[in-house]
N, C-alpha and C positions, 0 to 999 in steps of 0.2 A: 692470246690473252682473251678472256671470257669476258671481264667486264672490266672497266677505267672508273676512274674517280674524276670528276665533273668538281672544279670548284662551285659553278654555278647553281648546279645541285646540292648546295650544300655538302659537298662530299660523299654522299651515296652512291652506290656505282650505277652507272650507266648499261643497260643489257648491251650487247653488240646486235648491230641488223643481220638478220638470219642474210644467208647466201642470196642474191637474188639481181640477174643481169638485166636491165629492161631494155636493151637494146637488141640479145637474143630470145630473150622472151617475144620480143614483138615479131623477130623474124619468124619464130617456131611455130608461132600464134598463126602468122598469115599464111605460112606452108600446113598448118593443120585443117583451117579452112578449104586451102584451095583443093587438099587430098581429099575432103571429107565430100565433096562432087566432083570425085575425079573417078577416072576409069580403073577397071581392076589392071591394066598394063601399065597405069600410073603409077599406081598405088604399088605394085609387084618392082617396078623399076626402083621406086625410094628403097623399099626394103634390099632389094641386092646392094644397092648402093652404101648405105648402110651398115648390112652386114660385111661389108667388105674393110671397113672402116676400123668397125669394132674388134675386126679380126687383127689386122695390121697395128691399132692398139695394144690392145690383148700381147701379143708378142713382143712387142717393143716395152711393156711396164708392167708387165702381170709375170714375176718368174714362173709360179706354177703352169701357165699357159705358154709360156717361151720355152721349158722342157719338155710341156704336151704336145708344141706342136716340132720342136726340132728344128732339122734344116728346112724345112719345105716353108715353102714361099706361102704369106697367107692370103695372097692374093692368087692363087690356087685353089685353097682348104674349099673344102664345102659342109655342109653342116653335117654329111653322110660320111665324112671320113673322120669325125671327130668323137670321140668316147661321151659318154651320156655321165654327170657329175651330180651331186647328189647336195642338200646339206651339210650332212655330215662331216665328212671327206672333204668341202672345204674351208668349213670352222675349225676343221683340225691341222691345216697349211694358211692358215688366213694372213699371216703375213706374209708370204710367197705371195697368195693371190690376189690379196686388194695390193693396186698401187698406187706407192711409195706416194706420198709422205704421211698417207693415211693409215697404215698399218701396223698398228701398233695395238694390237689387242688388249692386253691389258691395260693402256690410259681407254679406249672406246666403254670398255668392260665399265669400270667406274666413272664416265663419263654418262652411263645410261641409268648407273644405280641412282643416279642423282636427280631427283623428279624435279627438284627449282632449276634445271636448266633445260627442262623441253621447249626443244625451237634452236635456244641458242645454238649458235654453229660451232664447231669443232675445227679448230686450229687456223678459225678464222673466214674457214672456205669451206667446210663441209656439213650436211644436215647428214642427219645420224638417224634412225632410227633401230628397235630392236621390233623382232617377232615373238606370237607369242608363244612357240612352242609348239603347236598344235599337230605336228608329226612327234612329236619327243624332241626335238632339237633345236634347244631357241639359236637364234641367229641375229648379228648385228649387218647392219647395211650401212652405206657410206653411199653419199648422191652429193657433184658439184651442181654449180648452179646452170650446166648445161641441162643437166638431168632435171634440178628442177621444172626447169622451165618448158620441157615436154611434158612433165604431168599435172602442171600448171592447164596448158594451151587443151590438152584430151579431156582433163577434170572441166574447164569451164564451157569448151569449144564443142565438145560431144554430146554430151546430154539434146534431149528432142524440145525442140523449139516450140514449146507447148502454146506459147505467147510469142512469135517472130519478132512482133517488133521491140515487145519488150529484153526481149534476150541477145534482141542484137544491139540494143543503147546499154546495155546492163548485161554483158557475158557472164557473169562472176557473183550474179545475184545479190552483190552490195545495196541495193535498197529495201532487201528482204529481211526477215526476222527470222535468223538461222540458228536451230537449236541443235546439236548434235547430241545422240545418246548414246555414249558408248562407256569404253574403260579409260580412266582420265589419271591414275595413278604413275602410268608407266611411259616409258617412250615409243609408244606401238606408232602405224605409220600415221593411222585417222588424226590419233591426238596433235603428235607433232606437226603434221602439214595443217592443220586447224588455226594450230596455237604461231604457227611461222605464218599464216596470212596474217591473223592480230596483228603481229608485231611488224610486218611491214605497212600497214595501212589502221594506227590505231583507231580512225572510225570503227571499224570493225567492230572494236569493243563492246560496242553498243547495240551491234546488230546480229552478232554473231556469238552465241552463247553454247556452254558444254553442261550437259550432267551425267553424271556418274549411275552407268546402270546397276552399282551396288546400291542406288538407295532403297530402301521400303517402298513398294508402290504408292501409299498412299500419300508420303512427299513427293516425288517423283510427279503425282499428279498433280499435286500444291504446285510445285513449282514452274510446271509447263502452263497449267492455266494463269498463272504472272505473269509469265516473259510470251503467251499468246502468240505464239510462234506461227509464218506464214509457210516455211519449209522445216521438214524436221528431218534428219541423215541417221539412218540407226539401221540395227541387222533386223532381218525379217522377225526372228521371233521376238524380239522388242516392239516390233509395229504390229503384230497380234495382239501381245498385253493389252498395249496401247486402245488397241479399237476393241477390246471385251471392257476396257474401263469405260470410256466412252458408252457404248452402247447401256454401261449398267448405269450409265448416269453421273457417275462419279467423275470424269471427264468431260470438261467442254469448252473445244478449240476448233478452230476452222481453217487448217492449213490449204496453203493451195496447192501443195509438191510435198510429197514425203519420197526419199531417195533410200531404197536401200542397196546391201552388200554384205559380204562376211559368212555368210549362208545361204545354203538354198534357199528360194523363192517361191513357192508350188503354184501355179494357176489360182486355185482355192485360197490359198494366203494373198495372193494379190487383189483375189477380188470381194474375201471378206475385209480387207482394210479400204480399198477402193470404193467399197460399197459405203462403210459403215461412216469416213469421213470425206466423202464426197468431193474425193480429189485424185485426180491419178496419182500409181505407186512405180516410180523409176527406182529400176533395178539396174546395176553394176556391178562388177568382177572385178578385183584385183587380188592385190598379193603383194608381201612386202616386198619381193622381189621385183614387182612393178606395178605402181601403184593404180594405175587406172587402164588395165588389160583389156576391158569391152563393157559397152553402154549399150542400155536397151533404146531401140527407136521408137518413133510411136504405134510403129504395129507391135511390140511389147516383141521383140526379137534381140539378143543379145550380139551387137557385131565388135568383132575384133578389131584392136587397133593394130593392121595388121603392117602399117606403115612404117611402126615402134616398133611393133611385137612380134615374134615368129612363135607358132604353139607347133609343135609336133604332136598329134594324139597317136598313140603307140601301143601295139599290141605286149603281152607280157616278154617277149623274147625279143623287143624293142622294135619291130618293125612298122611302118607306117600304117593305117588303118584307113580302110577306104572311105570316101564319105559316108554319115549315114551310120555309122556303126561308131559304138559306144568304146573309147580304148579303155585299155589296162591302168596306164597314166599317162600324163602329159610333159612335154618336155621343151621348156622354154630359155629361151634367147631374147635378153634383154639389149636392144637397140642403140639405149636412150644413154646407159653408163658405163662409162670408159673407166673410172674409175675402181671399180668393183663388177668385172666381165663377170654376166651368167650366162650362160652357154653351154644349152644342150644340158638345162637344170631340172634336176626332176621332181617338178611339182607336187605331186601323189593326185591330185585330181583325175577324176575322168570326165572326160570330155567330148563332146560330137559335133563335127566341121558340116556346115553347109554349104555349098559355094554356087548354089542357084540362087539367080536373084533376087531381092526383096520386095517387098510391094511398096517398103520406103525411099526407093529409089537407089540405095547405097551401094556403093557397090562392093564395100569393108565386109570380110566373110563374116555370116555367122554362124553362130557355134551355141550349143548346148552345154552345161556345166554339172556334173555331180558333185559335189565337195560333203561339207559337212552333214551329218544325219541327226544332228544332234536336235533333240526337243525340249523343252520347258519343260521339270519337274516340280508336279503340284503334292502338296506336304498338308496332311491337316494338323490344326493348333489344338493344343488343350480344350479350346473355348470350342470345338464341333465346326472349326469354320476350314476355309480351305486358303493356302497362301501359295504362289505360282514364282516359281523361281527361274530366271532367265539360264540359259546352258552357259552361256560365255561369259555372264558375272559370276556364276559356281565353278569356270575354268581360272578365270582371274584370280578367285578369293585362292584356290589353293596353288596357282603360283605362286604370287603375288605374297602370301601369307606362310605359306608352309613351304614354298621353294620345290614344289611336286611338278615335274613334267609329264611325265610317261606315266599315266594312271588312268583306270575309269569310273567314273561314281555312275552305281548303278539304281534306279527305286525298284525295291522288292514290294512295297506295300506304302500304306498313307503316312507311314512312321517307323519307316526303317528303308535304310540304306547300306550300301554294301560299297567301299571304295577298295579298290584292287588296283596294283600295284605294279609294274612292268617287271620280266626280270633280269632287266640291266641295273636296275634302280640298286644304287649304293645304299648300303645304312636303311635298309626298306623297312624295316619295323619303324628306327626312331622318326622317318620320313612320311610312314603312315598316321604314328602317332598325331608329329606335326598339324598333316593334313585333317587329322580328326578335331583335332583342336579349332583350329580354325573355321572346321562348318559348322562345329559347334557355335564357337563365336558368331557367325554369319547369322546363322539362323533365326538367335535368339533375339538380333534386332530387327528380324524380321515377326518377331513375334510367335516364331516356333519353338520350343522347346521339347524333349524329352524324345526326342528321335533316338532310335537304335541306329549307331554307324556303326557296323562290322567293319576290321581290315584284313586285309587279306592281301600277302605278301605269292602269288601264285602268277601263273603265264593263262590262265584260261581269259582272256581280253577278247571281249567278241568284236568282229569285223561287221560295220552295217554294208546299204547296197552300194557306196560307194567303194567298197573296197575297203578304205580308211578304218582303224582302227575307232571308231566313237566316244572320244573323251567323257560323254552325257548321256545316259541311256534312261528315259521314261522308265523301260521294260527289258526285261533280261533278253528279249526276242526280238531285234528290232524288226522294225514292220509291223508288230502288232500293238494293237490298244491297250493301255493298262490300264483300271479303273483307278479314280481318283478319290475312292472314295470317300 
């Protein structure tokens, strides 16, 4: 049951409290600390331990993984004798593979179309969220509150102690003024774990605020200079806008932490926002598939939680990649959830393992990230002026609105655009259509109009350097500049 009727309330229903144990929270909390200055033979020990768990799991309540792995004992398996799995492949057995009691795809399915129940839990014990797509293949997730409570203790327990004292009376940044800018519509992981702290601690409400990177920048900036936010959590190219508003004036806030994630992070983008509001830029990695994979320290190096986590970086014919050198993709093994085993899942990132020491003392590997290439496309208006549109609010709208996965919107020029179309994509014309409508729509409350959308139902989709097909292309070439004019 989702919600109860409270006589005391008047009869209104009552939300139910998301998932949340505080008894293993605390445990997990004080073993994430104690790994986090522990040795790499510590930290190596937890993770076999661990994977041996999940394995023995896995076998015992996951059918699709009790047929994968047979008779052999999983307390044998090792991660080199187990087949590499993909999204796809297992959205399309997902009731075999999550398990039981949670597997039930079609209630999760409709459980996630439903935006008034972000946070609430699912069957009483489970947080839910959905991905968004961003290979072509959305994906639903399923985490109890053991899981929580690891991405809990790495979310608050990792990040670099920019203030010691402050962050160890205050881990979880509750006295701060937390603005998150992302996509607020849907059940992605950011929104839910945001909206499931509110709801377990409703001071929050007051402290910890969301906006929708669909708005018009120039609310967007209305309303950040209200809520004068002291930390703000959004994807890099949000925190570029962010500091070209600022520096033209039209912004003026004084964060002391801006956190991002979602995208890459260039050097150059960290230290045009570093610079421009005069606060360090924390960078972190995850994935719905695990929500908080590796935090940068203060020497601005990204380490793996590798306590949780196991990344395999993998050359194209699947074999290990020496340190140093940049894989094909990656392929991860999620620690933390028994409920919904990832194992030997293949990410599409690429990635590069360091395992020399750090000058932060950690001894958590770090690693390098290529992911998304995708950039800000700027659009001029009737009026001569110029308007900058975020890549991941132009991914959302034609989700979100036209129901398009597997597509690329490309700018040809300051007023014309070209959306192309994958060719798995069903019904690709009326899907195109869709998706034209809707940037129409999008646009014009951003005060664009009279754009040329081209559709184009074809396989020519260009791949940037990460490999990854690039849902957002500035430039039919990525890599090179397009002019804005």
């Amino acid at each position: 049951m989702l919600a109860t009727a409270d006589p005391a309330k008047n009869g209104q229903p009552v939300r139910a409290a998301p998932p949340f144990d505080p008894w293993q929270t605390a445990q997990i909390a004080a073993d994430v600390m104690a790994a986090s200055a522990a040795s790499a033979e510590a930290i190596d020990d937890r993770q076999r331990q661990r994977l041996a768990a999940l394995l023995r799991a896995a076998a015992r309540h996951s059918p699709y993984f009790g047929r994968l792995f047979g008779s052999e004992d999983p307390a044998r398996l090792s991660l080199a004798d187990l087949p590499v799995t993909n999204k796809r492949t297992l959205m399309a057995t997902f009731e075999d593979w999550v398990a039981a009691p949670a597997n039930d795809l079609r209630a999760l399915t409709q459980f996630v179309a439903d935006p008034s129940r972000i946070a609430e839990p699912f069957l009483d014990r489970y947080v839910v969220w959905e991905s968004s797509g961003s290979t072509g293949d959305p994906g639903v997730f399923v985490q109890d509150a053991a899981a929580m409570a690891v991405y809990d203790a790495l979310e608050g327990l990792r990040r670099p102690a920019l203030n010691f004292g402050e962050r160890w009376l205050d881990p979880f940044g509750l006295s701060e003024r937390q603005v998150f800018i992302g996509a607020l519509g849907g059940h992605f992981a950011s929104t839910v774990s945001i909206e499931r702290l509110r709801r377990l601690n409703p001071l929050l409400g007051h402290t910890v605020r969301s906006l929708s990177f669909l708005l018009p920048a120039a609310e967007l900036v209305e309303r950040l200079v209200a809520l004068n936010p002291t930390v703000i959590a959004t994807y890099p190219t949000a925190a570029v806008l962010l500091a070209s508003e600022q520096r033209a004036g039209r912004l003026s806030i004084r964060p002391r932490e801006i956190w991002t994630g979602g995208e890459d992070l260039s050097p150059a983008m960290r230290h045009h926002v570093s610079e421009t509001f005069g606060c360090p830029v924390i960078e972190s990695y995850g994935a719905s598939e695990f929500l908080t994979l590796a935090t940068a320290c203060r020497e601005s190096r990204l380490h793996l939680n590798s306590d949780w986590a196991i990344l395999e970086p993998v050359d194209v014919h699947g074999r290990l990649v020496p340190d140093g050198e940049l894989s094909h993709t990656t392929l991860l093994t999620n620690l933390a959830n028994h409920v919904q085993p990832v194992i030997r899942y293949d990410l599409g990132d690429r990635v590069t393992m360091h395992h020399g020491p750090c000058a932060c003392g950690s001894a958590l590997p770090v690693i390098s990230v290529e992911g998304r290439d995708e950039a800000p496309i700027t659009l001029g208006t009737a009026k001569r002026r110029s308007v900058t549109l975020l890549p991941l609010a132009l991914v959302t709208v034609l989700e979100e609105e036209a129901g398009l996965f597997d597509f690329q919107l490309v700018r040809r020029g300051p007023r014309d655009l070209v959306l192309h179309c994958g060719p798995d994509v069903a019904g690709a014309d009326q899907a195109l259509r869709r998706g034209r409508d809707a940037l129409v729509a999008f646009l014009a409350k951003h005060g664009v109009t009279g754009v040329r959308i081209a559709c184009r139902s074809d396989t020519t989709l260009v791949r940037g350097r990460s490999g990854k097909i690039g849902r957002i292309l500035a430039s039919e070439h990525p890599g090179h500049d397009q002019a804005t004019g």
